[in-house]
BASEFI-505757 format. One record per residue (C-alpha): residue in one letter; x, y, z. Coordinates in steps of 0.02 Angstrom, whole numbers. Example, Ala and Ser with C-alpha at 12.3 -4.5 7.8 and 13.67 -1.06 7.14 Angstrom:
2
[A; [615; -225; 390]]
[S; [684; -53; 357]]
REM end
This chain:
450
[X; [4872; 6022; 8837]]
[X; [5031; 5933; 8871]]
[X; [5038; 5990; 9049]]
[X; [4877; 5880; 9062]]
[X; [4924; 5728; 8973]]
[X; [5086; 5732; 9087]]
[X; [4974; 5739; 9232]]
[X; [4850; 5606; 9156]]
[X; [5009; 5505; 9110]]
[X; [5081; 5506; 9293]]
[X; [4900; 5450; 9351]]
[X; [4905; 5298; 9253]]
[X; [5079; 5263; 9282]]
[X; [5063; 5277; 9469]]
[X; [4894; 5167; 9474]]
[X; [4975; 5040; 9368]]
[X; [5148; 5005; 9477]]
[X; [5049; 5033; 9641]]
[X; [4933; 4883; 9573]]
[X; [5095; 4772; 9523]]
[X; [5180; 4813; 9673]]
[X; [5040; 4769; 9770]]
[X; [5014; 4947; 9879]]
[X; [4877; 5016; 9919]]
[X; [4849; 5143; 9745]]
[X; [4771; 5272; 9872]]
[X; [4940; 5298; 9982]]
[X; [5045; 5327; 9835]]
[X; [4938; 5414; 9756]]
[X; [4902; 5562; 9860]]
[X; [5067; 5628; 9888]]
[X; [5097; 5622; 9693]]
[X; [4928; 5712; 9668]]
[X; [5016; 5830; 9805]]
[X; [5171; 5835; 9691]]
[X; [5061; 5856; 9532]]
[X; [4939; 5990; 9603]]
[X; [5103; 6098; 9649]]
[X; [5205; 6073; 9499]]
[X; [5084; 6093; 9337]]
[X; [4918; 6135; 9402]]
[X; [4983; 6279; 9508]]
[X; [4882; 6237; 9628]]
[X; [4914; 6274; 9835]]
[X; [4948; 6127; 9941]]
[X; [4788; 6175; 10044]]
[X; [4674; 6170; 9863]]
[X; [4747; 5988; 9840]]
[X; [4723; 5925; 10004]]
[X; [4542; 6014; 9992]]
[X; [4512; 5885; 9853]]
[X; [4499; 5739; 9984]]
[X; [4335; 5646; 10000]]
[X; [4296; 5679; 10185]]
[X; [4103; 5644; 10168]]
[X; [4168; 5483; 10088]]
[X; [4283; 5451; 10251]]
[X; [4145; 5487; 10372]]
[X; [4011; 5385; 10287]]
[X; [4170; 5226; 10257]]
[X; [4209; 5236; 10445]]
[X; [4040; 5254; 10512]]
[X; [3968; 5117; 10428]]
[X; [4116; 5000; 10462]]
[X; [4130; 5037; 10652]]
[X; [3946; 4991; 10683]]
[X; [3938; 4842; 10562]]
[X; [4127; 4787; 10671]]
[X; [4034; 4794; 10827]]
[X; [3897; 4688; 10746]]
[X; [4027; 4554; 10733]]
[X; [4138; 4554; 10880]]
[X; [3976; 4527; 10990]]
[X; [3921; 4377; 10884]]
[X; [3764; 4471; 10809]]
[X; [3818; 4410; 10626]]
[X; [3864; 4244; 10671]]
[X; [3704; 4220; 10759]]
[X; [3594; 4277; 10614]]
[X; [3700; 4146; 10485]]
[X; [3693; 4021; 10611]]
[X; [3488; 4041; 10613]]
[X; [3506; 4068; 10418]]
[X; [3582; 3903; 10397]]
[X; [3481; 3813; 10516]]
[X; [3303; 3832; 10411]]
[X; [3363; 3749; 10248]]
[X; [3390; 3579; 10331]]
[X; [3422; 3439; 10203]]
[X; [3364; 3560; 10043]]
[X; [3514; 3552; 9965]]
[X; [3472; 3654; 9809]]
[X; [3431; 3818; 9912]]
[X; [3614; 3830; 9983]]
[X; [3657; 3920; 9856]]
[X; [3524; 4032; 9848]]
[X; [3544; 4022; 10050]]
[X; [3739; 4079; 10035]]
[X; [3691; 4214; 9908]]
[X; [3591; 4300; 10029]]
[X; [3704; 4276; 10181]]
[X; [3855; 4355; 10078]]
[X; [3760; 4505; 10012]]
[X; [3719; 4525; 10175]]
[X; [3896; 4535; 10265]]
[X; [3927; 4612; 10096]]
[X; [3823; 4767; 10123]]
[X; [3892; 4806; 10301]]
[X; [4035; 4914; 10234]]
[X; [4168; 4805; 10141]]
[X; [4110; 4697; 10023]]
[X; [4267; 4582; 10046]]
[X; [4215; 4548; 10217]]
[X; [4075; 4432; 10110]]
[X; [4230; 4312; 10100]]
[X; [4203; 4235; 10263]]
[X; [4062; 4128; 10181]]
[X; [4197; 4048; 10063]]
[X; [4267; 3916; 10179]]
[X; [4093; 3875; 10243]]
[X; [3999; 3871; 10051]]
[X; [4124; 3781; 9973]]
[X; [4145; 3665; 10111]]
[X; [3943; 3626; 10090]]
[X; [3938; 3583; 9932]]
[X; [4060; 3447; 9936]]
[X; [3965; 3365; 10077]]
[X; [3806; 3393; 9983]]
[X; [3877; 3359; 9800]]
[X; [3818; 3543; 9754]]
[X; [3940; 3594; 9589]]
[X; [4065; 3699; 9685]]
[X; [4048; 3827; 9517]]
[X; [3867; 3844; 9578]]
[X; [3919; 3886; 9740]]
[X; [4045; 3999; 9705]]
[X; [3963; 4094; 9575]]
[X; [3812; 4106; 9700]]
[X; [3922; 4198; 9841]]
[X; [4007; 4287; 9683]]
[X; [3827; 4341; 9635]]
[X; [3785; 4392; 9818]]
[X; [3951; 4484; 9862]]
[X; [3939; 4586; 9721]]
[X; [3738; 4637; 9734]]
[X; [3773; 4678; 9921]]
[X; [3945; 4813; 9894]]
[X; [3803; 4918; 9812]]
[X; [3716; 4943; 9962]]
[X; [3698; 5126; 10033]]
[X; [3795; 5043; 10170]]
[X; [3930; 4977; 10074]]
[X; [4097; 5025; 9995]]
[X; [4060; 5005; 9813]]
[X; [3879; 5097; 9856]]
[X; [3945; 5213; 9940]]
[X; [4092; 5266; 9809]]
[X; [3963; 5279; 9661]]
[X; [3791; 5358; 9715]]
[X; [3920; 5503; 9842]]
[X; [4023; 5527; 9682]]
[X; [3887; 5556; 9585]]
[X; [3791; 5648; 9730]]
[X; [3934; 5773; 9757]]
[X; [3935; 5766; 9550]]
[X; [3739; 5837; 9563]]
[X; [3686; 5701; 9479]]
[X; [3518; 5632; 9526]]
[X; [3558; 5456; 9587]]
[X; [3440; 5359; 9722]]
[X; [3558; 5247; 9821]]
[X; [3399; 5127; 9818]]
[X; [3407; 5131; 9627]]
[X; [3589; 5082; 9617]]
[X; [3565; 4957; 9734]]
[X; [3409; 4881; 9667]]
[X; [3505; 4860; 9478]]
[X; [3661; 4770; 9572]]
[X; [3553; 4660; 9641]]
[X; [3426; 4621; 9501]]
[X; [3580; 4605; 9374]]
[X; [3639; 4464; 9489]]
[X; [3482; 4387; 9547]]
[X; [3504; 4341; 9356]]
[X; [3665; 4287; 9349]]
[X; [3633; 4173; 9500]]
[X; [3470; 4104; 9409]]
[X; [3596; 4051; 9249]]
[X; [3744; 3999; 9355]]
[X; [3599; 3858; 9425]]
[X; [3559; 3823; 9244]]
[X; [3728; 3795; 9192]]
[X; [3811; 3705; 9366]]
[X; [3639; 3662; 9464]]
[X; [3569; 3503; 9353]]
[X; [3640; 3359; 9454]]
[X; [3738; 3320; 9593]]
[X; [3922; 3295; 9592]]
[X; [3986; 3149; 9687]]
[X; [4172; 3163; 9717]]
[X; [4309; 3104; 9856]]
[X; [4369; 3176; 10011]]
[X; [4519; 3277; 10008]]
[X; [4601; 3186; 10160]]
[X; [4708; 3326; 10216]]
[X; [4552; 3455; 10223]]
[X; [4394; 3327; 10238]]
[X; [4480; 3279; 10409]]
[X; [4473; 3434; 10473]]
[X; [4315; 3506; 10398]]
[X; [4188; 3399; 10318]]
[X; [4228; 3221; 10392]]
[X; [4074; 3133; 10507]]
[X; [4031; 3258; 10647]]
[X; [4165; 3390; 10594]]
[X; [4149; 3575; 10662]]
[X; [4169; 3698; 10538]]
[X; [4253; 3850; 10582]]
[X; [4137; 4012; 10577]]
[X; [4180; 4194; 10577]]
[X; [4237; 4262; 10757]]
[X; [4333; 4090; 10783]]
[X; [4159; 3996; 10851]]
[X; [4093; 3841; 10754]]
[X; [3969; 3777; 10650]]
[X; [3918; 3597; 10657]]
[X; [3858; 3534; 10468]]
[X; [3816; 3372; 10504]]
[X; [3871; 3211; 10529]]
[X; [3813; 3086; 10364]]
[X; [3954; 3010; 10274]]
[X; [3885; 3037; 10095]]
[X; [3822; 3206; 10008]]
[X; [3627; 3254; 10009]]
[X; [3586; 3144; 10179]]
[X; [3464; 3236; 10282]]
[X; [3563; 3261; 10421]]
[X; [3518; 3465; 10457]]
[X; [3611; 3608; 10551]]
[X; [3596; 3630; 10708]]
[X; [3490; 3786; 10767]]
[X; [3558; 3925; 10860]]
[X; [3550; 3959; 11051]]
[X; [3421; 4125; 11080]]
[X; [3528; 4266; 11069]]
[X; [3583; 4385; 11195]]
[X; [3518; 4560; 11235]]
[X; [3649; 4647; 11154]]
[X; [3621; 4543; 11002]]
[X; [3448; 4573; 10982]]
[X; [3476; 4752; 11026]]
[X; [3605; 4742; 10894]]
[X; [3506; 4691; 10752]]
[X; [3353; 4819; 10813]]
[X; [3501; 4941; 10794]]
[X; [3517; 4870; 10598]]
[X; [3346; 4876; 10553]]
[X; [3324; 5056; 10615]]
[X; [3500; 5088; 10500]]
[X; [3418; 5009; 10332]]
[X; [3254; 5066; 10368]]
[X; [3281; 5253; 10403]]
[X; [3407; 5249; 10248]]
[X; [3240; 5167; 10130]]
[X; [3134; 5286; 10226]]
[X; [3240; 5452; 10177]]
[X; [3275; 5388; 10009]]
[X; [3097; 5366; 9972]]
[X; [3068; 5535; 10044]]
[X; [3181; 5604; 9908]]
[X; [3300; 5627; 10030]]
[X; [3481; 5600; 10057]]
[X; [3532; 5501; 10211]]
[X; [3677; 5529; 10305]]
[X; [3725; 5341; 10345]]
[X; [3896; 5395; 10409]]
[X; [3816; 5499; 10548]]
[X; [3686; 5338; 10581]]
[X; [3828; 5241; 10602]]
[X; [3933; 5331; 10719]]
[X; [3773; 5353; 10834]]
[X; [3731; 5200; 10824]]
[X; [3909; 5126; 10835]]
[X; [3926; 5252; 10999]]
[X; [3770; 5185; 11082]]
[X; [3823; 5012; 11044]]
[X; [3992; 5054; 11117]]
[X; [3932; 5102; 11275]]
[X; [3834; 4972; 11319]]
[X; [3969; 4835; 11264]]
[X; [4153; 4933; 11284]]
[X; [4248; 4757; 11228]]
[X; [4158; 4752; 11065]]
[X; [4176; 4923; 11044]]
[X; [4361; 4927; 11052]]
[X; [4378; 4766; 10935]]
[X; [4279; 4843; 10817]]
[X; [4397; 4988; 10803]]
[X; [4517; 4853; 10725]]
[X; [4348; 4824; 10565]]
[X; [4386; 5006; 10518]]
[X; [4393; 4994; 10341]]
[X; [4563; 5089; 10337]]
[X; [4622; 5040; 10179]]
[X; [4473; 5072; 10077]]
[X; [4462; 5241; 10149]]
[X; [4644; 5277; 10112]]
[X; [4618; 5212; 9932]]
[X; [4475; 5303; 9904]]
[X; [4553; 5443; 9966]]
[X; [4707; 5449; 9845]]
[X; [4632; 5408; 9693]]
[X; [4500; 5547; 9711]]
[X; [4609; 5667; 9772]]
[X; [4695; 5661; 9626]]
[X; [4559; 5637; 9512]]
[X; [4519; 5821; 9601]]
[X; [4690; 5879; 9534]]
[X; [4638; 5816; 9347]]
[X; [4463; 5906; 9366]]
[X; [4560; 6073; 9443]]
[X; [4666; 6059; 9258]]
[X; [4529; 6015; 9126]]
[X; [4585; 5830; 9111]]
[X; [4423; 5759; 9155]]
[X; [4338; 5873; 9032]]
[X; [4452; 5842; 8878]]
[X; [4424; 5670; 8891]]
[X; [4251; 5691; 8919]]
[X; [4277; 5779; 8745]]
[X; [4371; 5668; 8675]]
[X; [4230; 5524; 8711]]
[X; [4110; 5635; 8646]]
[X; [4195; 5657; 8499]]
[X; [4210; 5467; 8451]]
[X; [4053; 5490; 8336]]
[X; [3929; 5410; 8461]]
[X; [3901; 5431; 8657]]
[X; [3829; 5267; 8657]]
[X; [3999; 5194; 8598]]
[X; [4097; 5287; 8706]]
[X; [3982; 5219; 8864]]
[X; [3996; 5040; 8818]]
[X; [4166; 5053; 8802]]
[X; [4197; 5134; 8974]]
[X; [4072; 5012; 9032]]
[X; [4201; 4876; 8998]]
[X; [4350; 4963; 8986]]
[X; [4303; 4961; 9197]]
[X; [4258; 4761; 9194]]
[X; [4421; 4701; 9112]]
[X; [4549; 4822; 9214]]
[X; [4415; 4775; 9396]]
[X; [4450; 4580; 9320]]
[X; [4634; 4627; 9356]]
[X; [4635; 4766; 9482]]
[X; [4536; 4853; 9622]]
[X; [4373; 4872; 9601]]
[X; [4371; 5010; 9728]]
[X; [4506; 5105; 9637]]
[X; [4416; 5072; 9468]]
[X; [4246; 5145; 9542]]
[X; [4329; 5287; 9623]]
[X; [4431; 5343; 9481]]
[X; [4293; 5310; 9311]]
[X; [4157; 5379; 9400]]
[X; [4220; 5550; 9411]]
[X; [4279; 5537; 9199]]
[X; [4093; 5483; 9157]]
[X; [4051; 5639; 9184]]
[X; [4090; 5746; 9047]]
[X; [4009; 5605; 8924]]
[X; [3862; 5642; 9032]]
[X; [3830; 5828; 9025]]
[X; [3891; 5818; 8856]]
[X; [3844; 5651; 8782]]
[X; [3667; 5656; 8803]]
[X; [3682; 5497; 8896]]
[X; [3568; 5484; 9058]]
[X; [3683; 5492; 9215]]
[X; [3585; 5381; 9360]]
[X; [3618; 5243; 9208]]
[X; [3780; 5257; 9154]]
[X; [3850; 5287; 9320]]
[X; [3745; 5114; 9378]]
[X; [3825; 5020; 9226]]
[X; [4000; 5081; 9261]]
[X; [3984; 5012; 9429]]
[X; [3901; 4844; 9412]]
[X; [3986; 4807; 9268]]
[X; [4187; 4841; 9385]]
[X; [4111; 4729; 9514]]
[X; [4023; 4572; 9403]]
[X; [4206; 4522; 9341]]
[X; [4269; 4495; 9522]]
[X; [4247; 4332; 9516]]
[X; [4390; 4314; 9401]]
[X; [4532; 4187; 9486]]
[X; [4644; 4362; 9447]]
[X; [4550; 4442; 9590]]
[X; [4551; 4425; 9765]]
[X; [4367; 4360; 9758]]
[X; [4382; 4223; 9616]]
[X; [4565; 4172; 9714]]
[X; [4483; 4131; 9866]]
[X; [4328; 4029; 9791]]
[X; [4461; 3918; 9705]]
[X; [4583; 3919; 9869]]
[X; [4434; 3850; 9964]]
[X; [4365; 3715; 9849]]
[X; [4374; 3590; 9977]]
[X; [4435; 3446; 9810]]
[X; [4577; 3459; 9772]]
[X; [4585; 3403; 9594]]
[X; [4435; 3524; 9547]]
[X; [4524; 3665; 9567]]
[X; [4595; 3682; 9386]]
[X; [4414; 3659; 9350]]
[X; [4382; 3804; 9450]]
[X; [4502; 3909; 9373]]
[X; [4462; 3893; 9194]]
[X; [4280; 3913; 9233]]
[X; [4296; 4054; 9334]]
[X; [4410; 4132; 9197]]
[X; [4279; 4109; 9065]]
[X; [4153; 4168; 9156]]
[X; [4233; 4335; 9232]]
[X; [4302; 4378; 9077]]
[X; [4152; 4336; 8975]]
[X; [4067; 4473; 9111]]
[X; [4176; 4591; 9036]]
[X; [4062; 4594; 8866]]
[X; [3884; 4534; 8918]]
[X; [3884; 4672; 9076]]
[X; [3929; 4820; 8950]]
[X; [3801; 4749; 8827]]
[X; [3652; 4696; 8949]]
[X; [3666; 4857; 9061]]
[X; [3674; 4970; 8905]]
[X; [3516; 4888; 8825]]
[X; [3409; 4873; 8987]]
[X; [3471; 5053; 9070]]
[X; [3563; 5180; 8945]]
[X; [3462; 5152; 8775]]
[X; [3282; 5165; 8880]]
[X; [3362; 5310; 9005]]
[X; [3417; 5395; 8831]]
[X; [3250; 5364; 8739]]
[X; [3128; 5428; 8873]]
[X; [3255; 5562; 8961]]
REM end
């Protein structure tokens, strides 16, 4: 026993000063899980090093290399551009617009690569007086449904932890809650922040530069996107359409549809894809044809996720080798009611993902559910789904990386304090209605009819 709370002690320690210090958790982590594995689990260095995710490496670098070549030949750019171009002067679908576009760049491997909207969304909705809350918490929304994604980091942590875990969890079902949860929180943000418009000033210093009459905004990949050129928010100026896109674009985005749809296809078949192997074939073909944006996309390797990953499981694999994850399993168990013991996990994983890495807080709970699962009586595809959603809702938080950059790029100046306290209320408030909604529309039913 007290060679595993040492052991669960130095785990928390080491996440906690790897977080202040700003390091990646995963890099100082595995040599201590080294360290650990050697000194009180009495374990050879080969068994600890055995404990690395390498399915999770293959299926993080795979998906990231094609989704890198997707962007250094223009491909995404192209199909915002187009995006854009449709909603002409109907300002109140932005949003919705920019929700979509973000869960899209969202889903193709790191969910922060969703970011890129920021400048552009927040930028729109001062020209169109759109509440920059509504816009934010739209791209919030949209970032966060598409990282649960079979082709995403945050998708790709939970339904492979649980897979390797053997518990039955469709990558389509995971998905499908992240993105119905926040199809909902979208729907209130525009009750809350979408009732009128909000007329405010230029910011001189920024409006010159990006939003003043006939202003280019800068896109992803350096190129530009003009957004129109009336002086005063909601004219019906529109966006200029696209050019047609090249070969290798259009071959590129065949090349994504035959990723999704063979992963929907094999899922449906009951099935478990292999969307790392997809993506190095298809990020080999693609490299062929087009060598330049093969060897920029080497550069989109998600490298850090896939070290993080990598640390925190691999030491998680030294607590399951000792019976750490099991006595707290336990030890949850033993609080007089499962249910209790998943709702506070639930948001025991919001309020330290408000503050912390939601990658490192997926890839370390995850694996502790699971005792409370086999022993708890609580239904794993659920628990494991609220866990995630509920470490991702609360990025939006101005403590995280997400909720700093929404505010950073409010193109007004003077709302940002706005922005902050809104954006505090909101994430933190996430941090009780997730736990609650997820464990009354997904654990209670998956317990009752289990």
């Amino acid at each position: 026993m007290t060679a595993q709370l040492v052991a669960l002690g130095i785990f928390i320690a080491v996440f906690a000063i790897a977080a202040i210090r700003n390091v990646n958790i995963g890099i100082v982590m595995f040599p201590v899980a080294c360290v650990v594995g050697l000194w009180l689990a009495d374990l050879s260095l080969s068994q600890v090093i055995g404990e690395f995710p390498l399915s999770i490496l293959v299926l993080l670098v795979g998906v990231t290399y094609f989704f890198g070549i997707a962007h250094s030949n223009g491909t995404i750019e192209w199909l915002i551009q187009a995006s854009l171009a449709r909603v002409g002067n109907r300002d109140t679908l932005f949003p919705a617009v920019f929700f979509a576009l973000t869960a899209v760049i969202s889903a193709m491997g790191a969910p922060l690569g969703g970011l890129v909207m920021a400048p552009m969304g927040m930028s729109i909705a001062h020209k169109r007086g759109i509440d920059p809350m509504l816009m934010a918490l739209a791209m919030g929304a949209g970032l966060s449904a598409g990282a649960f994604a079979p082709t995403s980091l945050f998708g790709i942590i939970t339904w492979g932890t649980a897979n390797e875990a053997g518990i039955a969890l469709s990558p389509l079902l995971l998905f499908g809650v992240a993105l119905a949860l926040n199809l909902v929180l979208l729907a209130v943000a525009y009750v809350m922040f979408g009732r009128k418009k909000v007329i405010t000033a230029q910011a001189p210093a920024f409006s010159e530069a990006m939003v003043a009459r006939g202003a280019a905004l800068p896109q992803y990949g350096g190129s530009t996107l003009d957004i129109g050129d009336g002086d005063t928010p909601g004219d019906d100026d529109e966006l200029p359409a696209p050019e047609r896109p090249t070969g290798m674009q259009m071959l590129t985005i065949a090349m994504m549809v035959v990723l999704v749809g063979a992963v929907v296809v094999m899922s449906l078949m009951g099935l478990t894809p292999d969307i790392g192997v997809l993506g190095y074939g298809l990020g080999a073909v693609a490299a062929l044809l087009d060598a330049s944006s093969g060897k920029k996309a080497m550069s989109r390797i998600d490298w850090g996720s896939v070290l993080l990953v990598g640390g925190i499981i691999t030491y998680v694999g030294v607590l399951t080798e000792m019976g750490v994850v099991d006595m707290l399993g336990e030890g949850a168990v033993h609080l007089g009611s499962p249910l209790v013991a998943a709702v506070l996990l639930c948001a025991a994983a919001g309020l330290i993902s408000a503050f912390a890495s939601t990658t490192g807080m997926l890839a370390a709970l995850v694996p502790l559910a699971l005792p409370l699962i086999a022993d708890g009586g609580i239904p794993g595809w659920a628990l494991i789904c609220a866990i995630g959603v509920c470490a991702s809702i609360v990025d939006v938080s101005p403590f995280s990386t997400v909720g700093a950059t929404y505010v950073a790029t409010t193109v007004d100046e003077d709302a940002r304090p706005r922005m902050t306290k809104l954006l505090t209320r909101w994430g933190l408030s996430m941090v009780v209605v997730g736990p609650v909604v997820l464990t009354l529309v997904l654990i209670v039913p998956g317990m009752v009819f289990s």
